[in-house]
N, C-alpha and C positions, 0 to 999 in steps of 0.2 A: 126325738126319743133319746133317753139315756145309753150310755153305753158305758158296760163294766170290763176290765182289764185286769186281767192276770200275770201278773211278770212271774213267768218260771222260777229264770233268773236271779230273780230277785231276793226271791223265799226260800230262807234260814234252811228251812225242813230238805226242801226239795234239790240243795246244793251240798247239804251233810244227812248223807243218808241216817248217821243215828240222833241227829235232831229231832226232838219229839214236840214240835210246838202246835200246837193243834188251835189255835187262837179263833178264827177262821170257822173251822167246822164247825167248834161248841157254841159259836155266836150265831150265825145266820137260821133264820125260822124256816128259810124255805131249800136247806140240804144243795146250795150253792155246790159249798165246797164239801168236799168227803176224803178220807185217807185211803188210797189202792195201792199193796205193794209198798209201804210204810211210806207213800208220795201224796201230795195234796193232789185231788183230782178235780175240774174245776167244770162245771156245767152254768153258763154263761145266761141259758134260755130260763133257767128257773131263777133267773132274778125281779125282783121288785124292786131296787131302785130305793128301800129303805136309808144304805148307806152307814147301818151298824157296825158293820166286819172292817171298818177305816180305822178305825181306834181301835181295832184290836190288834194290826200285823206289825212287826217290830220293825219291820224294811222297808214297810210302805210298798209292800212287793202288790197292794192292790189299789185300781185307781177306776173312780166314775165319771164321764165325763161331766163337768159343769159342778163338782163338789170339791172344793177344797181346802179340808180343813185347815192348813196350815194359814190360807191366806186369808180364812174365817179368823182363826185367832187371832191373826198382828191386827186385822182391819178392824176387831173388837175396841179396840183404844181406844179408835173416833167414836164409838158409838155411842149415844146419852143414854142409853139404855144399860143397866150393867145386870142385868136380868139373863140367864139364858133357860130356852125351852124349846121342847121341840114346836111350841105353838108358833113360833118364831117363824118355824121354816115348815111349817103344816107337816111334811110327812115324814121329811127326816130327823133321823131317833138322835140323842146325844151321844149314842155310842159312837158315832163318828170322831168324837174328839177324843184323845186318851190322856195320859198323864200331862206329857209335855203341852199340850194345847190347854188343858184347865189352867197350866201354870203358867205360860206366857202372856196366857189373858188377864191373870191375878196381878203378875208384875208391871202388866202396863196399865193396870186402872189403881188409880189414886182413894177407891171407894170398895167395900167388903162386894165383890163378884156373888150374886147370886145364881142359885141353879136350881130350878124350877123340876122335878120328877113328880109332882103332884100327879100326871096323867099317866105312867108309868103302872099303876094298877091296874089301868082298862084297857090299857096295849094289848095287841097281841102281842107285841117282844117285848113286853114285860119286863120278862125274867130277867132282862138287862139288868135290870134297877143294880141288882147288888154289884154288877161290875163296873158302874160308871161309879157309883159309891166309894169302890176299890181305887177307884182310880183318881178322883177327886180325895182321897184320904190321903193319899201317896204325893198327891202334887200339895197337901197343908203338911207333911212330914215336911220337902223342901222347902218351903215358904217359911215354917219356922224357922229354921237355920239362918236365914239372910232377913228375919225379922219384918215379915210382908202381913201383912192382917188377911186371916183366912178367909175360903173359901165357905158360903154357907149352903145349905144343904135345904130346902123346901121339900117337903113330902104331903102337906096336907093343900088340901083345894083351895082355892083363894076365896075370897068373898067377892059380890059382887062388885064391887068394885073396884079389887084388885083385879079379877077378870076380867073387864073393860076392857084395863090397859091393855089388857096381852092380845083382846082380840081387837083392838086396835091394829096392835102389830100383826096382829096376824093376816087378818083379812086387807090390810092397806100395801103390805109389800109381802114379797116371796124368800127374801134372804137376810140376813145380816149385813150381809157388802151394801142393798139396795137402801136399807137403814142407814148406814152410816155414810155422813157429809165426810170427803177425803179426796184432798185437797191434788192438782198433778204431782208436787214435789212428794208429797206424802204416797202416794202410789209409788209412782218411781223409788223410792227406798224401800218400800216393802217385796216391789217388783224383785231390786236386788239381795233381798233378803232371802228370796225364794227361789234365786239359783242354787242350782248342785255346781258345786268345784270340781272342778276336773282333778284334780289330783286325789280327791277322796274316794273312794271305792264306790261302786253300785249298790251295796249293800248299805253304805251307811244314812241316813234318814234323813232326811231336810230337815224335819221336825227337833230332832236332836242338834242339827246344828243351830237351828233356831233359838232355842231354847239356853244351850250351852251359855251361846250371844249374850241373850236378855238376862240369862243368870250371872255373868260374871260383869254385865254393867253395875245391876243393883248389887250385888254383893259390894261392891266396890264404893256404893255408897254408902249403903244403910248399917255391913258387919265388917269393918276394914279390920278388925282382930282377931278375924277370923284364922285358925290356925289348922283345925280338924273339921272332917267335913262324914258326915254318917250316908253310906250308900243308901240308896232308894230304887228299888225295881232298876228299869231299864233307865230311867233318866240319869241318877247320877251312880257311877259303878266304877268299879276297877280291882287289878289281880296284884296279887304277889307269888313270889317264886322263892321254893325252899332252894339253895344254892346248893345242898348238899346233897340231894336228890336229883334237881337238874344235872341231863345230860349235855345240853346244848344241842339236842337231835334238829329243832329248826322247827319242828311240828304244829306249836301254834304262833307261830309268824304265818308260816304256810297259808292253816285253816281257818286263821281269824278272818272272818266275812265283811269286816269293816277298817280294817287297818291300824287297829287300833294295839295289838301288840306287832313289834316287828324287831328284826338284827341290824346290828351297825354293820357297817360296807365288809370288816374285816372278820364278819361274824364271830365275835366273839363276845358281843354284849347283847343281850337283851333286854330291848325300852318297850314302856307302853305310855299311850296316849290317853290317859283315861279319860279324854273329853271325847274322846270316839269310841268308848266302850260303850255296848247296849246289853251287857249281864245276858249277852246267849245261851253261853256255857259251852260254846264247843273246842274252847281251849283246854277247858276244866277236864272235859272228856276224852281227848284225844292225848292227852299227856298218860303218857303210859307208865313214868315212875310217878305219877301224880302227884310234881310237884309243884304245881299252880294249885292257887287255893284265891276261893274269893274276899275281898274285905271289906268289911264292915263300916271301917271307919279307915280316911288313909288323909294325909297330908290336902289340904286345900291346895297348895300350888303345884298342884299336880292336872288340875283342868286350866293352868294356861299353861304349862310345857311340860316336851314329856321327860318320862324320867328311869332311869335304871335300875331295872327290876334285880341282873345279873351279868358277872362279869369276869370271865373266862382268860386264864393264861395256857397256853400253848407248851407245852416241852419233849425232843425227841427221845424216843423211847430207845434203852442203851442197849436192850436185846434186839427187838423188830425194827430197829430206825424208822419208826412213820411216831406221827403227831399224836398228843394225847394231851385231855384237861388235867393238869397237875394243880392238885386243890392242894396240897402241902409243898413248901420248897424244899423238902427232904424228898418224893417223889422223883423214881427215877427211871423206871419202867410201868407198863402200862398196864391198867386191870387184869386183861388179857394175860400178857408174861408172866403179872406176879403170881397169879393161880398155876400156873402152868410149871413155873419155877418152882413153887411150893411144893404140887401134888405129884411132879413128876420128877424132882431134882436127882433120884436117886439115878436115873439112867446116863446118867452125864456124870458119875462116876468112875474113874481109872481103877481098876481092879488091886492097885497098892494102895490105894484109898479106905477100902474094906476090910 
């Protein structure tokens, strides 16, 4: 019997109370998950084992036993099939795979990836259709960047004898893995493909690192002039920082769930990693002068190192002697004093002054 897993932990929502990500609830048909007290709440017994709500969680904060997309995707490359459908694996839905999984499949086959929703009409979860859609559009946004021939889209029924093939595959094996000829060495690299690093937070996604991987191999072949790089959903993302609005408070170093912005040892600079951003937004939110802003488009070498969003000098203040950000070298008391100096100067007046 399957078994489904909830990591608390794990989930965006349920570690920033004003996370609003509801991915999870609006996907499952049989009200798995539900929102209580702005938290995901998780009923384990009314599952089915469908395997939809995989591709939806940004953390990967849920896991079934014996399903794993990540290792579905990389083990797609052996397979002489470049077809995908749920006929493939009878009862689980393609919603399993999300952005980054379409696209790690497209970059390692040499041939246009097709994607089969023909049966998507007679589903009960259905209504998927337009989000796997969504997300298959999202993974052809990056594919054009790095020059990969897209992904295609199937919606009408096959003919007979297109349907053969697939009930071929269907009825002669149960998985993709079981399809595909792969070889000990070829395991073993994907094996280490699909550790989590220890140094990288619990929050950040295998799948994303995965993909990060497989995208800056081919980039590196196919678009070496590549200069600017267009964000995409959760795959490819990243912030910048208004310096004149930043306070340097620390706040989304703190709250980022994936490590992906953080302060140098002497806190005074702010870097981000934007091959570990996943476009959560709770940097965006928690910045109170709101000077993090997302971008659209930022520097390509910026997903192989990271880079300096903002960068702070120190100077003691000549009234309160304690430290303060001196954004002018003419600065020489601190927001604090200079208001205070201002609005109150008169009482620090000698009465021969007057």
């Amino acid at each position: 019997m399957s078994l489904i897993v909830y990591k608390n932990d794990n989930c965006v929502r349920n570690s920033y109370f004003y996370n609003s990500c509801s991915n999870c609830v609006s996907t499952c048909p049989e009200n798995v998950f539900s929102v209580v007290q702005n938290k995901i709440k998780f009923e384990p017994k009314l599952c089915t084992f469908c395997s939809a709500c995989l591709g939806t969680c940004p953390t990967e904060a849920i896991v079934i036993d014996g399903i794993d997309p990540n290792r579905e995707a990389l083990e797609f490359k052996f397979n002489e099939n470049n077809i995908l459908s749920c006929k493939n694996n009878i009862s689980e839905c393609l919603s399993r795979f999300d952005s980054h999984h379409f696209s790690i499949m497209a970059m390692q086959k040499s041939e246009i990836v097709q994607v089969d929703l023909s049966n998507c009409d007679k589903c009960k979860i259905g209504s998927l259709k337009n989000s796997i859609e969504k997300r298959i559009d999202d993974a052809n946004k990056i594919l054009d960047q790095i020059n990969i021939k897209n992904i295609v889209i199937n919606q009408e029924q096959k003919q007979e004898k297109n349907s053969s093939l697939f009930a071929k595959f269907r009825d002669s094996f149960s998985s993709i893995s079981n399809i595909a000829k792969i070889s000990d060495l070829d395991r073993d690299e994907i094996n280490k493909k699909l550790i989590k690093l220890p140094h990288l937070k619990k929050m950040y996604p295998v799948k994303h690192k995965i993909f990060i991987s497989e995208f800056r191999t081919i980039s590196n072949k196919n678009s070496e002039n590549i200069e600017k790089i267009k964000s995409v959903g959760e795959m490819i993302s990243s912030q910048d920082i208004n310096y004149n609005l930043c306070t340097n408070c620390g706040d989304c170093s703190l709250f980022c769930p994936t490590g992906a912005i953080f302060t140098s040892s002497d806190k005074l600079s702010i870097w981000i990693s934007s091959n570990q951003c996943i476009s959560c937004g709770v940097c965006n939110h928690i910045c109170k002068p709101k000077a993090i802003s997302h971008s659209d488009e930022f520097d390509f070498s910026r997903l192989y190192r990271a880079d300096e969003l903002a960068k702070f000098h120190l100077e003691t203040c000549t009234e309160c002697k304690t430290p303060f950000i001196q954004r002018n070298s003419d600065e020489v008391i601190c927001d604090r004093c200079r208001d205070f100096v201002r609005d109150f100067s008169d009482i620090f007046k000698l009465a021969r002054d007057f």
